[in-house]
N, C-alpha and C positions, 0 to 999 in steps of 0.2 A: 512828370514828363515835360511839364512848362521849363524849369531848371534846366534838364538836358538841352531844349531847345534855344535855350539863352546862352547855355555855351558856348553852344554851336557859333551862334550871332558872335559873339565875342572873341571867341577863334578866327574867327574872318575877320575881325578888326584889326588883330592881332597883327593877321599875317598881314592885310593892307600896310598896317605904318611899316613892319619891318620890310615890306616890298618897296613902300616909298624911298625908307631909309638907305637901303641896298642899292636902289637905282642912281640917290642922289651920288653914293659914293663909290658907283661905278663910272657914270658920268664924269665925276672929279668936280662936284657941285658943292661939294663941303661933307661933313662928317654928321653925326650923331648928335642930336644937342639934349641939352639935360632931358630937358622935358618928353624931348622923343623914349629915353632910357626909360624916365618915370612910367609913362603912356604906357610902355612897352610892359613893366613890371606889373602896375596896376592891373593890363589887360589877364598875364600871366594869372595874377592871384584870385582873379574874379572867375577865370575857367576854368581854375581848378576845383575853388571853391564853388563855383553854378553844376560841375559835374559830382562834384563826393556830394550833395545834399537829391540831386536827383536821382542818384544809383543808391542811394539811403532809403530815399522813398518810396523805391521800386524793390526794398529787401534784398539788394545784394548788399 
């Protein structure tokens, strides 16, 4: 259950930078920089990975 809930946490990060990212280049404040893409990935693989180990432990 902990796992799903870290997910969760991590889903919201997710969307925070990509919301950062999107404001900045709506604004016309600059683009995407590497590390935002990395951030972005990272966050991707961790929630994917925090939710298949919690819906594992819960026998689906």
């Amino acid at each position: 259950m902990l796992n799903i809930l870290f997910g969760f946490f991590l889903f919201g990060l997710m969307c925070a930078v990509a919301g950062k990212g999107l404001y900045r280049v709506s604004k016309n404040l600059g683009t995407f920089s590497t590390k935002d893409y990395s951030l972005l990935v990272a966050l991707f693989i961790g929630t994917i990975t925090a939710f298949y180990f919690g819906m594992h432990k819960l026998g689906y």
